[in-house]
N, C-alpha and C positions, 0 to 999 in steps of 0.2 A: 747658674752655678749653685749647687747645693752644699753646702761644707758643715761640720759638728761645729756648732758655736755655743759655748757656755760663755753667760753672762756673770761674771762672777762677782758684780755690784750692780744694783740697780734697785731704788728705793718704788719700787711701786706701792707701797702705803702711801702716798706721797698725794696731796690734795689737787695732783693735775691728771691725775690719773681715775678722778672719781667718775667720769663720765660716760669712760668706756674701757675701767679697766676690765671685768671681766673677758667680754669681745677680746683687746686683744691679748693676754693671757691664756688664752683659749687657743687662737692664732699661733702661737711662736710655731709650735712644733713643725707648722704649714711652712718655716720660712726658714727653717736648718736652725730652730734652736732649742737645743735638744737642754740644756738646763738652763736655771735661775737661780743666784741666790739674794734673797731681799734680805738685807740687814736693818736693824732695829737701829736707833737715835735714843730710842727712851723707851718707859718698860711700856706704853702703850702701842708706841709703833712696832714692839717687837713683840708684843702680843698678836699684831695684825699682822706683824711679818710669820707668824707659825701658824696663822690662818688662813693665811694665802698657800703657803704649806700644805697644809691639811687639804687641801681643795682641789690643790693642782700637782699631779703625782712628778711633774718637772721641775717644779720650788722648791726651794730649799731655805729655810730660815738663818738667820744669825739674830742673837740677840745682845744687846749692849746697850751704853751710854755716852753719847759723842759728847767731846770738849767744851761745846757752847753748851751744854745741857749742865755744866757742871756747877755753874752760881745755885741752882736749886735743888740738886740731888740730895737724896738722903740716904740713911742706912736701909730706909725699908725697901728702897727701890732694888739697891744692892739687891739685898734678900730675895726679889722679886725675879731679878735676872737672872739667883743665883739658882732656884727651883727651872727658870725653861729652860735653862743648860740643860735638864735631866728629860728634857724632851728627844723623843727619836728626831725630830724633823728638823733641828737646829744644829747647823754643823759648824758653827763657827762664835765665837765672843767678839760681838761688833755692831756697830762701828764707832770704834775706842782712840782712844790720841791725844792728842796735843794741841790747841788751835791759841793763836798771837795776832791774828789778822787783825782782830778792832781791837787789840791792846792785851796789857796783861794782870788787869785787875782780879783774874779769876786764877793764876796762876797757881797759886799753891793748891787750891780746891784741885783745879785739872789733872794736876801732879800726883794729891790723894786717889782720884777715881781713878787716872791711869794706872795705879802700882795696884789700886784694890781689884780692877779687872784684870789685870795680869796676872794676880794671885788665883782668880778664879779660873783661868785660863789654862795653870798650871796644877790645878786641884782634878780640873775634870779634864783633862787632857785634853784641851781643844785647842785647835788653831784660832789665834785672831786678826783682825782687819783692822789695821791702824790709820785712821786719819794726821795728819799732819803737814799743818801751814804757820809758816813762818813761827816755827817754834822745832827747826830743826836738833839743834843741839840738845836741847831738854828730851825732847822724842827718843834720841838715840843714847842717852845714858841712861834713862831707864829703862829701855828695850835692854841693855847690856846687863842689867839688875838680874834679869830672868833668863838665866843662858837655857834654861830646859822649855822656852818656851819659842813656837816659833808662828810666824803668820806670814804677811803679805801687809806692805807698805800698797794701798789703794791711791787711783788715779796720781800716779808720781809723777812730782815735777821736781824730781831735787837735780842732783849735779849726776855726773860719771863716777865722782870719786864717793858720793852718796851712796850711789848703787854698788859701787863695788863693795862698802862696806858689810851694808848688808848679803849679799850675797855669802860675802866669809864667811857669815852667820849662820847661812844656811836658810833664808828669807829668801819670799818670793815677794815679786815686783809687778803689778798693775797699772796699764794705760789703758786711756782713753780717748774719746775722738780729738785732743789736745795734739796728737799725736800729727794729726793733718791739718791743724792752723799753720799758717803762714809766718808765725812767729815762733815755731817750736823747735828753733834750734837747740835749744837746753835739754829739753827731752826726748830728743834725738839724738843727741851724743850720750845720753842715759843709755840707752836702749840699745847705742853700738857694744856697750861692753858688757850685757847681759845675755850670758848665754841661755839658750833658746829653751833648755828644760826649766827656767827660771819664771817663765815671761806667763803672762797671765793679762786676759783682755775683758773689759768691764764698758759699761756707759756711763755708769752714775745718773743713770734716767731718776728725775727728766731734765738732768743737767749736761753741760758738756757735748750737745751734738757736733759730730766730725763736719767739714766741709763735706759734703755743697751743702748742708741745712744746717751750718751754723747761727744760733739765735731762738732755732725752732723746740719745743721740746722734741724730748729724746728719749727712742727708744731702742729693744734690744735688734731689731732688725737692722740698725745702721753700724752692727759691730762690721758689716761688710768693707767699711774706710778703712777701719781701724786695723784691718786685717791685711786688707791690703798696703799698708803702709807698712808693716813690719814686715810683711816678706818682699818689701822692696827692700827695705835696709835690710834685710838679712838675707839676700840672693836666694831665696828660695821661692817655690812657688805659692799660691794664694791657700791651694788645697793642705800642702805641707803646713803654712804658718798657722789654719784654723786646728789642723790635727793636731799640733803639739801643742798648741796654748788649749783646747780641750782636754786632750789628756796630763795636761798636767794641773788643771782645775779640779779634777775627780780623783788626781793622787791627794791634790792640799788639803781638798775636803772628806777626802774617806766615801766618796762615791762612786757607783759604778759605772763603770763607760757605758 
């Protein structure tokens, strides 16, 4: 079965990938996957995510500063972030957010970076990719700070009533192979009340691989679970569910089919 799959997260700067990233990058296209986009953590990885860009005419960069990066961040990084915005090959500000999971010592820093990337988000008109765990509430009143700005809440595990919020928004919604755990009632009821022009399908390689290689790294050839799992929840077929979660990856990002 051949289907258009854009990965529309996957950190290949990512130190598990150093062994044979090029090989298989080289590869997708052999396997229906027709884009990438690698987002940045910090201004080095997102220097390497517009490098992998550069190289390979199916990447596509994002650049940002995720929430655990935020206890050392500074203005110049800003600054740094805010020059590869002005790159052709960066179509996104990410991956930005919120994160509570080992506590919230860094809480107000997170809060600063997130509102300073959102600013820049709405300076250069970009879409961004929001991280966010367990720091739901905080996430979502600042997202509402920037009504002229819009993204994609990445690998979502919030609620139904989560998704629907954003949606109102006008936000798009990404899963991943969480989607086919045995435990993923929560994001399955997500996923029931997101219509179909909304839905957007990612790995988070090399994290996150679907059943049957859950544990393994992850990469973007296993979007085939993940594909398949949503057009079982959404009665359609496999080939449908890859076409519209593609085509609507190349509306959010401004790329061409």
């Amino acid at each position: 079965m051949s289907l258009p799959i854009f990965d529309t997260h996957a950190h290949y700067t990512d130190e598990a990938f150093d062994g044979d990233r090029d090989e298989l990058l080289s590869s997708l296209p052999s396997f229906g996957v027709k884009k990438v986009v690698v987002p940045g953590c910090d201004v080095r990885s997102s220097r390497k995510a517009i490098e992998l860009a550069e190289k390979y005419p199916w990447v596509f960069a994002a650049a940002g500063i995720h929430p655990e990066e935020a206890g050392g961040a500074c203005g110049e990084d800003l600054y740094r972030i805010e020059e590869m915005l002005s790159d052709p090959h960066v179509v996104s500000v990410g991956e930005i957010g919120m994160d509570y999971h080992y506590g919230k010592e860094t809480a107000e820093k997170q809060k600063s970076l997130f509102r300073a990337q959102l600013r820049l988000a709405e300076e250069k008109n970009k879409p961004v990719i929001v991280h966010e765990r367990d720091a739901w509430e905080d996430t979502i009143r600042i997202v509402e700070e920037f009504p002229q700005v819009t993204g994609v809440f990445h690998c979502f595990g919030g609620s139904a009533d989560g998704a629907s919020r954003l949606i109102k928004r006008g936000w798009m919604i990404s899963f991943t192979g969480v989607l086919t755990f045995k435990n993923a009632r929560r994001p399955l009821e997500a996923l029931k009340v997101i219509p179909l022009d909304r839905l957007m399908i990612e790995t988070d390689a090399p994290y996150m691989s679907p059943e049957p290689n859950r544990g393994k790294r992850n990469d973007s050839r296993n979007l085939l679970y993940v594909i398949e799992k949503i057009a079982e929840s959404k009665g359609v077929t496999p080939e449908e569910a890859a076409e519209v979660t593609y085509r609507n990856a190349c509306r959010f990002y401004g790329v061409a089919p």
